[in-house]
N, C-alpha and C positions, 0 to 999 in steps of 0.2 A: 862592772862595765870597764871595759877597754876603751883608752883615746884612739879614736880614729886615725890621729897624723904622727904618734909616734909609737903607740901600744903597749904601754905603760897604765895599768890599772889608777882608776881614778877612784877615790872616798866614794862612800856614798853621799855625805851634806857636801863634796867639795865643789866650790862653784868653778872651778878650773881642772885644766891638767898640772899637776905639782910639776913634770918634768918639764913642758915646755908650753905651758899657759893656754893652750887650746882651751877656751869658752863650752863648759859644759853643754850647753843647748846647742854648740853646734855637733858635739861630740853624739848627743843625742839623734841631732835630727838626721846624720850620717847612718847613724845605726837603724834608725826608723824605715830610712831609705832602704834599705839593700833589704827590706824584707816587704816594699811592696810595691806591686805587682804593675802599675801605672808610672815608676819613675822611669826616664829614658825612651817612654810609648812617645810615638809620632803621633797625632789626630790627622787625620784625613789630610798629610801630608802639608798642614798647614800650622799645625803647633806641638812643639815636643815639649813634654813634662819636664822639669829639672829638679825641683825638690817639693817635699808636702809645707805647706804652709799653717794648714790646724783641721782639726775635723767636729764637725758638731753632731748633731743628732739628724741633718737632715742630710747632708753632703758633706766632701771631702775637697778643701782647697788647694791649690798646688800653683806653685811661681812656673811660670813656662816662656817661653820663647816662642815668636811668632815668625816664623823661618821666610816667611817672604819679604818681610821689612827689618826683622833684628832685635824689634825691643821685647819689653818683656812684659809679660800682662797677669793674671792669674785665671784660674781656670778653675770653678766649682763643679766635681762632677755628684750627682747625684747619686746615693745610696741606689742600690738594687728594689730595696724592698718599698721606696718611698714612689714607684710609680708602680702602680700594678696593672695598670692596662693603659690599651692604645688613648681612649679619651683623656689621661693623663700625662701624658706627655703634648697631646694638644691643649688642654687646659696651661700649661707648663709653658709652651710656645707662645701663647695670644697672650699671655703675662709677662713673657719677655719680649716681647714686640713691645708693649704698653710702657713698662720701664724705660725701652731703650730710648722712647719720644723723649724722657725727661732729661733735658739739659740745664746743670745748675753744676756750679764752683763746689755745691756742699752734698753734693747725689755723687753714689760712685757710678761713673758711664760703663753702659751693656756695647761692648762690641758685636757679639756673634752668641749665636745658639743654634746646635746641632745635635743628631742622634745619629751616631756612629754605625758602621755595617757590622759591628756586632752589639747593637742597641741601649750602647753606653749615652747617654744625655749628660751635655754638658752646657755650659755656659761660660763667654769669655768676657770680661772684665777688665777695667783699669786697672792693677796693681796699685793697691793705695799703703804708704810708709806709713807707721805709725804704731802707738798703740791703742786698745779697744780702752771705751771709756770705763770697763768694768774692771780690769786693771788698773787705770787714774784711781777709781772709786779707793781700790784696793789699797796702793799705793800710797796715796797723796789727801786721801778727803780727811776732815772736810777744807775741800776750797776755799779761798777769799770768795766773797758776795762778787765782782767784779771777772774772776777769772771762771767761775760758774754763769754766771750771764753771758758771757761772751760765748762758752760752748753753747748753752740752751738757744744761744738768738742763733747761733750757725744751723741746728738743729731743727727749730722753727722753718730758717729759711727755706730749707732742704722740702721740709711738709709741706709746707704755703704752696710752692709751684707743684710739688707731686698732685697737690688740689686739684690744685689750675688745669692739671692735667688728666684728670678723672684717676689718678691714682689714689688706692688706698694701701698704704704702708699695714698696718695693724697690727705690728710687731716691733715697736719700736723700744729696744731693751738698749742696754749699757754695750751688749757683744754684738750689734749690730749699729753700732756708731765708734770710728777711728781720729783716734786725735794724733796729729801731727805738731810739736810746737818747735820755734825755733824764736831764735833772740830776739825777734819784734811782734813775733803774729803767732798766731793758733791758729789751724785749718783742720777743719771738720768735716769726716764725712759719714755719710748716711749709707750704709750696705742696706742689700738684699731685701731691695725694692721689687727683682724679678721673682721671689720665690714666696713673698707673705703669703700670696691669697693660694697657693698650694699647699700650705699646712689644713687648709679645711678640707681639700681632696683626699690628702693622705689619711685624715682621722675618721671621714666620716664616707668615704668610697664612692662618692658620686659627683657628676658633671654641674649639677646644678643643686644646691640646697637651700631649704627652706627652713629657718628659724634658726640656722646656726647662729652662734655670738664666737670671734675669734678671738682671746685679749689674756694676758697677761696679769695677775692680781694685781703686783709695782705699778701698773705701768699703762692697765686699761683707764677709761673714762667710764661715770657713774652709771650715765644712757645707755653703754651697750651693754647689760646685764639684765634690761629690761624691756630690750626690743624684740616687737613681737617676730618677726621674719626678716630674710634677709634684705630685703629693700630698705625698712624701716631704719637694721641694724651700719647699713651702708648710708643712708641718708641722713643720721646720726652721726656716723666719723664723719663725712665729710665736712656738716653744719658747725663740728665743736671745733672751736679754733686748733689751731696747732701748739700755741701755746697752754693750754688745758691739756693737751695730750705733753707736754715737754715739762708740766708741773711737777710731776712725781720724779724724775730726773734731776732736775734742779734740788730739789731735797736732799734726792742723793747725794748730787756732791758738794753739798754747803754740812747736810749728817753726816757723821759717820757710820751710823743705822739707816736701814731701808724705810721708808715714810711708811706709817702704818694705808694698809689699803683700805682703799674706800669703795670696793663693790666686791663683791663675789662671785665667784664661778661656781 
């Protein structure tokens, strides 16, 4: 690999450019850029791409600029293969309507959702600084009892009101919660409140299902492994506090091992 800003080959382990200190990752994320196919795209003349931010299994994120007002937000567009029909991008839509109700300090806010005239679906975001708590984990665990409570209670707060609001998150993992700290305070937030309950569309192909259970082994609660349908499995997360779903969490980062699971899929 070449640095981007003076083109002087870089090590493989080197965290820098030796010639003129250019920051590996950005040296990467330059090089990432100029081979795809979305950096420098306008959306519907309302947001252009500037760089990719990460990509996971279900979408691709990107730092962008919003050309009517200046700042900058991100922009998750969805994989090709994760909606395969019209009823999923509706399904996709009345999920991001439902998130964007939710206003909280500890929820990342839904600006916009759109499907492009060449049927690209995307969603616009706050741009939230930070790193994912699965990094911390990485990083730093296990936590002092005090600095692990303080993320899990931001966390909690985040679910409580999603409640409140007939929201069911159901995917609450370490890379869907961002920690920002600075010299007095920790601020936490809660991603991808508009996309959870579209992981059950994508896996199981249809508008409406019955008796799915959606959960994570870390990370699920005991009840939904043994809810008979989906009312039940939905009447259940909502009923189990928030703090029972932020238990195995807190484990994480007080362990430096993943808490043994306590239900099965």
């Amino acid at each position: 690999m070449f640095c981007s800003n003076c083109g002087v080959q870089v090590p493989e382990h080197s965290r820098f450019c030796g010639a003129c200190g250019t920051p590996r990752e950005e040296i990467e994320n330059v090089a990432a850029a100029s081979h795809d196919q979305f950096i420098g795209k306008v959306i519907e003349d309302k947001y252009r791409i500037d760089s990719k931010i990460g990509v996971g299994g279900m979408a691709t994120v990107y730092r962008a600029t919003r050309l009517l007002i200046g700042d900058t937000v991100a922009i998750k567009i969805l994989h090709a293969d994760q909606l395969r029909d019209s009823q999923g991008v509706e399904r996709f839509r009345r999920e991001a309507q439902a998130a964007a109700r939710l206003k909280h300090p500890n929820a990342v806010t839904i600006y916009d959702f759109g499907v492009s005239a060449d049927g690209m679906v995307y969603l616009v975001m706050e741009l939230v600084e930070g790193q994912s708590l699965r990094r911390l984990i990485n990083q730093r665990a296990p936590l002092t009892p005090p600095a692990a409570l303080e993320i899990v209670t931001q966390v909690c707060a985040a679910l409580d009101e999603a409640h409140r609001q007939h929201i069911v998150h159901r995917d609450v993992k370490p890379d869907n919660i961002i920690v920002a700290t600075g010299p007095d305070l920790v601020r936490v937030k809660v991603l991808d409140f508009g996309i959870a309950r579209l992981r059950d569309l994508s896996a199981l192909g249809s508008l409406t299902v019955t008796g799915s259970v959606m959960a994570r082994r870390t990370t699920c609660h005991p009840n939904s492994a043994s809810a008979k349908n989906s009312i039940s499995a939905l009447t259940s997360t909502v009923w189990v506090s928030s703090c029972t779903k932020c238990w195995p969490l807190l484990c994480r980062l007080t362990r430096p091992r993943p808490p043994r699971s306590s239900c099965s899929t």
